[in-house]
C-alpha positions in Angstrom: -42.8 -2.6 -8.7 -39.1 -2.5 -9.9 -37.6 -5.2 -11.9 -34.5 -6.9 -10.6 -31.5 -8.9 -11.9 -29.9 -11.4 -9.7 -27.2 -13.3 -11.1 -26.1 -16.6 -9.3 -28.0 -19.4 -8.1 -25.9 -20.3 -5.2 -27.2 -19.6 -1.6 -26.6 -16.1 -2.0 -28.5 -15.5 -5.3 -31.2 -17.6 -4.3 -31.7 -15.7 -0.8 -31.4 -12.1 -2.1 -34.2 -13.3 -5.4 -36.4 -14.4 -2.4 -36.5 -11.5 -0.4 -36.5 -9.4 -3.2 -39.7 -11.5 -4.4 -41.5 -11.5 -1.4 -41.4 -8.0 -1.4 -43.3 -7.9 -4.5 -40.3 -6.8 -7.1 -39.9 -9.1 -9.8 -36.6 -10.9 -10.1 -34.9 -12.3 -13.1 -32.2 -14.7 -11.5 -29.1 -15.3 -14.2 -28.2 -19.3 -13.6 -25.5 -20.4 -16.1 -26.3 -24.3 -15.4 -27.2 -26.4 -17.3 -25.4 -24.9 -20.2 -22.1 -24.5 -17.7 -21.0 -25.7 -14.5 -17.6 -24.7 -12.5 -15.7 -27.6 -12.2 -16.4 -27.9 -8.4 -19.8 -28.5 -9.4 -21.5 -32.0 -10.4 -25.7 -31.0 -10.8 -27.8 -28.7 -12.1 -29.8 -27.8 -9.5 -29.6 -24.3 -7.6 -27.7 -23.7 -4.3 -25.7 -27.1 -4.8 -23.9 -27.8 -1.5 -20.4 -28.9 -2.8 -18.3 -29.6 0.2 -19.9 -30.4 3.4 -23.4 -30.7 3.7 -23.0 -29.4 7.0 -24.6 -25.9 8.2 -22.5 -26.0 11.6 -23.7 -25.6 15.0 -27.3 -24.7 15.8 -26.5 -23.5 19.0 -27.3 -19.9 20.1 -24.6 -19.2 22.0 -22.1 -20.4 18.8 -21.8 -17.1 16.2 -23.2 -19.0 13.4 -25.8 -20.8 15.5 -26.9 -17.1 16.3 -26.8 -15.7 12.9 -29.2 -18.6 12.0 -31.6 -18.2 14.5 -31.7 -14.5 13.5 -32.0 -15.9 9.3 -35.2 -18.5 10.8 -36.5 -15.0 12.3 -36.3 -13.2 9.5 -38.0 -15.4 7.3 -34.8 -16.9 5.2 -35.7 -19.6 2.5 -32.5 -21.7 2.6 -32.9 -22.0 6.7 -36.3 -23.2 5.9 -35.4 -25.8 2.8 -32.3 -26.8 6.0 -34.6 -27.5 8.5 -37.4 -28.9 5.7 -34.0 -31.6 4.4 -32.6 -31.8 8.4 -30.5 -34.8 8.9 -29.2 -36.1 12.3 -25.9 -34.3 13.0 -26.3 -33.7 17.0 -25.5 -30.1 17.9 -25.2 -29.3 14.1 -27.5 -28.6 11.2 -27.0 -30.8 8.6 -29.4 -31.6 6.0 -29.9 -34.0 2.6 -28.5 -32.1 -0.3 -31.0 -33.2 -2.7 -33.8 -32.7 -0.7 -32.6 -29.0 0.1 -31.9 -27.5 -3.0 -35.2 -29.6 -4.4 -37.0 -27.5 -2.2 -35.5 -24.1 -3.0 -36.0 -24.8 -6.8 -39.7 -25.5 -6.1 -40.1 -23.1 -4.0 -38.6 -20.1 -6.6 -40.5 -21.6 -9.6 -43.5 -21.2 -8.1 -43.2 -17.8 -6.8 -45.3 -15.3 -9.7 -42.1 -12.9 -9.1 -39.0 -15.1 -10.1 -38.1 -15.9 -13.8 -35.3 -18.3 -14.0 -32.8 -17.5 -17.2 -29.8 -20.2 -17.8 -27.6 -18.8 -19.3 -23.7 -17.3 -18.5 -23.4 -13.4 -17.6 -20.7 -12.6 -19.2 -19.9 -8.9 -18.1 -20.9 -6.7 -15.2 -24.4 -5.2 -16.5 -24.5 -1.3 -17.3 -27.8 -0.8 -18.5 -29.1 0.5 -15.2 -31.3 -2.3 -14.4 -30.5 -3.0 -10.0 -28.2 -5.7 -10.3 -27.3 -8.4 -7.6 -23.9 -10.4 -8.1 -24.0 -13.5 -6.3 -21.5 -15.5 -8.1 -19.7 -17.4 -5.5 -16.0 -18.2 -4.9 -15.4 -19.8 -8.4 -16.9 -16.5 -10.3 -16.7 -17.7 -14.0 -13.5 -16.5 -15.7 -15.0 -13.8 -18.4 -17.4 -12.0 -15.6 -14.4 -12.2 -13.1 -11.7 -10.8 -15.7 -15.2 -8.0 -16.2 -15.0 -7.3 -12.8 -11.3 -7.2 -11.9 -11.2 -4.6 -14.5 -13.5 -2.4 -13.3 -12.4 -2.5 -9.5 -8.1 -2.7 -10.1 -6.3 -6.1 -10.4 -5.3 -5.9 -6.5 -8.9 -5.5 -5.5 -10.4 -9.3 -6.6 -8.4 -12.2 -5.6 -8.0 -15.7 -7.1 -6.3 -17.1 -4.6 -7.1 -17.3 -1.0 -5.2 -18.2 1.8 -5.7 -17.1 5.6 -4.1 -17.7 9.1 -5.7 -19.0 12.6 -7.9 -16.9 14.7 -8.1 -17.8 18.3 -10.1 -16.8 21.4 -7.7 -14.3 23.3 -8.7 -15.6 26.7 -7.2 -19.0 25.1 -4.2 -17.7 25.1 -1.4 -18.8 28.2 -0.8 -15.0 29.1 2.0 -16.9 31.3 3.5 -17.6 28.1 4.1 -14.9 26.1 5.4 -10.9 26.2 3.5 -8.1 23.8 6.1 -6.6 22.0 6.4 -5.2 18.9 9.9 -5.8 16.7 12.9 -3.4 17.6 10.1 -1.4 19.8 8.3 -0.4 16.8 4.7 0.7 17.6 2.3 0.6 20.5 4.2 -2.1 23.0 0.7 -4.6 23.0 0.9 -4.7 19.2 1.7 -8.5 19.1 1.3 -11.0 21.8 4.9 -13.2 21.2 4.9 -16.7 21.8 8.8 -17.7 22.6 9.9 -21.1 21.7 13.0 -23.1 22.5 15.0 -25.1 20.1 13.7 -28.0 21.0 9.9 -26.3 20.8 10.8 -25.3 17.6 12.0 -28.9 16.0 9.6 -30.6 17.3 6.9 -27.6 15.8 8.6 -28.1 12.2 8.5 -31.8 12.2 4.5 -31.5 13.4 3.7 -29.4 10.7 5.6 -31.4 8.1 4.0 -34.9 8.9 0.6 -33.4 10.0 -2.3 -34.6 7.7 -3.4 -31.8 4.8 -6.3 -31.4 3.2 -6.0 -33.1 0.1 -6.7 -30.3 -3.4 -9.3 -30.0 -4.6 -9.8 -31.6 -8.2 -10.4 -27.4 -9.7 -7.6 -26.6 -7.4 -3.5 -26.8 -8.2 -1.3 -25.1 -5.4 0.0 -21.9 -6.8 1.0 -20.6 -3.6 2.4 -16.6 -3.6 5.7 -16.6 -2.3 5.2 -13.9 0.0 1.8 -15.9 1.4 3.0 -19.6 1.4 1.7 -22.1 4.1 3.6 -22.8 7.0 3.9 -26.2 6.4 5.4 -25.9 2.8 8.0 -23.3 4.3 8.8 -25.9 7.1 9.3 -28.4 4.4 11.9 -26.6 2.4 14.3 -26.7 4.9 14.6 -26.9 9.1 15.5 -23.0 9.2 13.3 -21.6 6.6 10.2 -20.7 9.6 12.7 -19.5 11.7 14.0 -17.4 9.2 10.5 -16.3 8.0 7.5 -16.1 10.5 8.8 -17.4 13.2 12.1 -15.2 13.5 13.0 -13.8 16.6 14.9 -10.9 15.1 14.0 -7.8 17.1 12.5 -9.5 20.3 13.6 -9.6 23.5 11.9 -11.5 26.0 11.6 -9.5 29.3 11.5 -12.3 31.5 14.8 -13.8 30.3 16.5 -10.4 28.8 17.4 -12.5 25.7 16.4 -13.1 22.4 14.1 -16.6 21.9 15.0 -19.2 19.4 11.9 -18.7 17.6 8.5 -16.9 18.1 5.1 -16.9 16.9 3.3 -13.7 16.9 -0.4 -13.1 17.5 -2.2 -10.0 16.5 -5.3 -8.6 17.1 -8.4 -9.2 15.0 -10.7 -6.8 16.8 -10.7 -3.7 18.3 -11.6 -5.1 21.5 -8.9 -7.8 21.6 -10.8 -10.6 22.1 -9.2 -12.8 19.3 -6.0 -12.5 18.1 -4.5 -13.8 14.5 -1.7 -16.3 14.2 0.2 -13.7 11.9 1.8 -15.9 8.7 0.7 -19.0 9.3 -1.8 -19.7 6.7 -2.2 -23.7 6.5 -3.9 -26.4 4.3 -3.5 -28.7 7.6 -6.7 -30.8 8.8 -8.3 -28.8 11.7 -7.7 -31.7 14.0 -4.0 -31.3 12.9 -4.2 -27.3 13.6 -5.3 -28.1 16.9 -2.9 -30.6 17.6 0.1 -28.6 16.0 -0.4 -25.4 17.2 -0.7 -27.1 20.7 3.3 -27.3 20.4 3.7 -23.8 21.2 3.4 -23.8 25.1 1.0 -20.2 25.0 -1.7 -22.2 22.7 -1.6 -25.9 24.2 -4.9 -24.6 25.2 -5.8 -22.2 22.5 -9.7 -22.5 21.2 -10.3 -21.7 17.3 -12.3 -18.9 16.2 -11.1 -20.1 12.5 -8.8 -22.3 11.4 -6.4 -21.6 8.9 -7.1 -22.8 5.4 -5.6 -22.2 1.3 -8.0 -22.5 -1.7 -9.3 -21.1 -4.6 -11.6 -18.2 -4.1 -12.1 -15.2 -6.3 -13.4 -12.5 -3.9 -13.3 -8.6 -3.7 -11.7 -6.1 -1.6 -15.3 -5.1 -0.3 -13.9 -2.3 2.6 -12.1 -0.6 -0.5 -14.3 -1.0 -3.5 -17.7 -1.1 -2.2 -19.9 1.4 -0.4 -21.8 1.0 2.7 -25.0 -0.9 0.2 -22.3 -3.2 -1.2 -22.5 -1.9 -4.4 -19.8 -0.2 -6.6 -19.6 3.6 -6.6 -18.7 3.4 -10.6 -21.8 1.1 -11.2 -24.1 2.1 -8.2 -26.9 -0.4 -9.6 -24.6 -3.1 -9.4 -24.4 -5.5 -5.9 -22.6 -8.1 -4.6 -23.6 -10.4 -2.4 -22.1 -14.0 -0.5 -19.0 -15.3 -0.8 -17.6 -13.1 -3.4 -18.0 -10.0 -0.8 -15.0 -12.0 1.8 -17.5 -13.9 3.7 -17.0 -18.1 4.3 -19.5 -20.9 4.9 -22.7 -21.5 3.6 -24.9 -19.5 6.4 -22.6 -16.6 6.2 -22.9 -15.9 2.0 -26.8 -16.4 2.6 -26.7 -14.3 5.5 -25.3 -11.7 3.0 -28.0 -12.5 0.3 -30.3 -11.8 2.5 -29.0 -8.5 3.8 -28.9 -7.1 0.6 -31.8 -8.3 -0.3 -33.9 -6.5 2.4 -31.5 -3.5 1.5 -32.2 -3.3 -1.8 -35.9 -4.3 -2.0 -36.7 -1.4 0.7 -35.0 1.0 -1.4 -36.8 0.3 -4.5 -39.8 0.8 -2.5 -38.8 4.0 -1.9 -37.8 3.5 1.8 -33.9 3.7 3.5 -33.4 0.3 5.6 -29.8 0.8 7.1 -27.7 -2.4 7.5 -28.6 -4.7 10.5 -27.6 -3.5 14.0 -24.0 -4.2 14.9 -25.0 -6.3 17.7 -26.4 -8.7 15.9 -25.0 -11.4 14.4 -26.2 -10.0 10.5 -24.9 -6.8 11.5 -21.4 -8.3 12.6 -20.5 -9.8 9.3 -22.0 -7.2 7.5 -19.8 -5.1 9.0 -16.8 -7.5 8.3 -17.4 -6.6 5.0 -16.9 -2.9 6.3 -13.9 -3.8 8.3 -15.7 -2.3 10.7 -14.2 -4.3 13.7 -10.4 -4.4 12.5 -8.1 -3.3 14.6 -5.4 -2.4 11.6 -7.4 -0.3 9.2 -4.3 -1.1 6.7 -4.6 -4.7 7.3 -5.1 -7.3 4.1 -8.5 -8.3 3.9 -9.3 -11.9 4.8 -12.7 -13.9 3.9 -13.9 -15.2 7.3 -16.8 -16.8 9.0 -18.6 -15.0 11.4 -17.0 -15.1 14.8 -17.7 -13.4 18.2 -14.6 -11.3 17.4 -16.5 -9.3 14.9 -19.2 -8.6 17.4 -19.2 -4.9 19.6 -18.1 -6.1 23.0 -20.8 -6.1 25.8 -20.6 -3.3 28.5 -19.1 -3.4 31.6 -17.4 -7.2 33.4 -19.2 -10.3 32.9 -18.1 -13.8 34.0 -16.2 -15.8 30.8 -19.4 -18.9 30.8 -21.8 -15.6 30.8 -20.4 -13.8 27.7 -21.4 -15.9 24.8 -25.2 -15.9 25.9 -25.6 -12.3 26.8 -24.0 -11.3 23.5 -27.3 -13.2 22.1 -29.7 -12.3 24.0 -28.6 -9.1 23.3 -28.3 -9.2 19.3 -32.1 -11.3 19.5 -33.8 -8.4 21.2 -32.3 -6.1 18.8 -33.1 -7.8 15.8 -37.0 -7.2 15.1 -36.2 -3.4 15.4 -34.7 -4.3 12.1 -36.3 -7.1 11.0 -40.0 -4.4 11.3 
């Protein structure tokens, strides 16, 4: 069998090492702790939850619930150290964080194909050995400055900051007019929410005295201009959103025949238009706070959250521009990435892409050709987030996201709203073993 390097010992690392191990390939997995930690991190152990030690909802007919039924199915390590360190948490899987990454270290010691080596990869390996990069969101600074000069300083960010998705059937259609500024475009382009004056004051002063979450102690806010949050633009002055985001320059509301005060546009995030993006408004606010402040504007006093909007650090790639279809990197084809570095959030979702390239890659050193999961799953959805396989604006900035239903292929023909979620399940659960075999 073929020897394998994975470096990282985060979620990612750990679950691409296993199924690379279980396949019978023997895995070297690169760990620089204890000899370095990132500053978000406070033990030595492998796959160190570091903010929540939540896994989310365990529901099936939830996206993530569904892509961790499909990771139980498949045989996933760090579902079975969650479920082995479970805590109460209701609908959610929660577990002890000791207890879970205690039973991923045992569990990788003892396997006769894993070699642990601590010590700090430095540079992006060319010596042809297959190569998995799992290095997270805080990628150490020399292998990030490595790898940003290999893929183009636009194509690995440092900063990260994204906007609110909501469910488009959320939306108060009574409320708002597609349009797109000075008739530009296809006329369904944006959805636009119009706002009075008084709507608009009384958005500003939400978002100004709504509750942020706090920084980070690795973080400092060095916002881009041209990407700021919403709430530090409404600070800077009354006018500054409706100059910015929020300006109504271009519009004209057919149900009035005038110009609003203000709008907020929405755009869509998938093909199908089943979730739509609240375009600029990238946020640090609580997500109670989102949900209550976005609830100002009269088309989304009812609006659900896909994903809430949210500014941290996070080194990640341009992965629809710089890697090919086996995540790798056309200049360094031995060379992988997997997890959050690839533009994928939340703990299930950068194991879910551990394990996806780990199945990839150990079938192909086996001399077989495993193509990626079926897009109607929910492994086959983010992978093909990673693709941009589901964006509606090919030219569009690539944002990290968890996995949502919007990434998913929509189901044939009408279906009642209660009946979607489940039949999009049952549908990526009978598909699955086909891959899974």
């Amino acid at each position: 069998m073929v020897a394998v390097r994975v470096v990282g010992g985060g979620l990612a690392g750990c679950e691409a090492a296993w199924q690379l191990a279980v396949a019978g390939h023997d895995v070297t997995l690169h760990e620089m702790k204890p000899g370095k930690r990132t500053p978000a991190q406070h033990t030595n152990r492998l796959c160190e939850l570091v903010c929540s030690n939540s896994l989310r909802s365990n529901n099936v007919e939830n996206a993530v619930g569904l892509l961790k039924e499909e990771l139980r199915r498949g045989g996933s390590l760090v579902l079975r150290a969650a479920e082995h360190a479970r805590v109460p948490a209701g609908d959610a899987l929660a577990v002890d964080r000791d207890v879970f990454s205690r039973f991923i270290e045992d569990a990788l010691a003892s396997h006769p194909h894993i070699r642990r080596v601590s010590e700090e990869v430095l540079r992006l390996p060319d010596d042809g050995v297959p190569t998995v990069i799992a290095t997270g969101p805080l990628t150490a600074d020399a292998l990030a400055a490595d790898i940003r000069a290999r893929v183009g300083r636009d194509a690995l960010a440092f900063y990260d900051a994204i906007a609110p998705i909501v469910e488009a059937d959320s939306i108060d259609r009574g409320q708002v007019f597609a349009a797109s500024r000075w008739g530009k475009g296809e006329s369904a382009d944006y959805l636009n929410c119009p706002l009075t004056e008084e709507e608009y004051n009384a958005f500003v002063d939400g978002l100004v005295h709504a509750e942020k979450f706090p920084l980070h102690a690795f973080e400092e806010p060095r916002y881009f201009e041209g990407c700021l949050p919403a709430e530090v633009m409404a600070a800077r002055g009354r006018q500054t959103l409706a100059y910015g985001p929020m300006k109504p320059v271009g519009l004209t509301d057919p149900r009035t025949g005038r110009r609003p005060f203000a709008v907020v546009q929405l755009r869509k995030e998938d093909v199908a238009g089943s979730a739509y993006n609240l375009v600029g408004f990238q946020t640090r606010l609580t997500q109670p706070e989102q949900r209550r402040v976005f609830g100002i504007i009269p088309a989304l006093r009812q609006a659900r959250f896909l994903r809430y909007g949210a500014v941290h650090r996070n080194s990640y790639l341009d992965s629809p521009r710089v890697l090919d279809d086996r995540l790798a990197l056309p200049a360094l084809p031995h060379v992988r990435f997997a997890g959050q570095v690839t533009g994928v959030e939340g703990y299930v979702e950068s194991c879910a892409i551990g394990f996806v390239v780990g199945r990839m890659l150990a079938a192909e050193l086996s001399g077989r050709v495993l193509p990626p999961p079926p897009p109607t799953t929910a492994l086959g959805a983010l992978y093909g987030h990673t693709r941009a396989a589901q964006q509606a604006d090919k030219t569009a900035r690539y944002d990290p996201s968890n996995v949502t239903w919007a990434m998913f292929p929509p189901l044939p023909g009408r279906h009642r709203k209660d009946d979607r979620k489940r039949l999009m399940s049952e549908r990526a659960l009978a598909a699955l073993p086909g891959w899974l075999e």
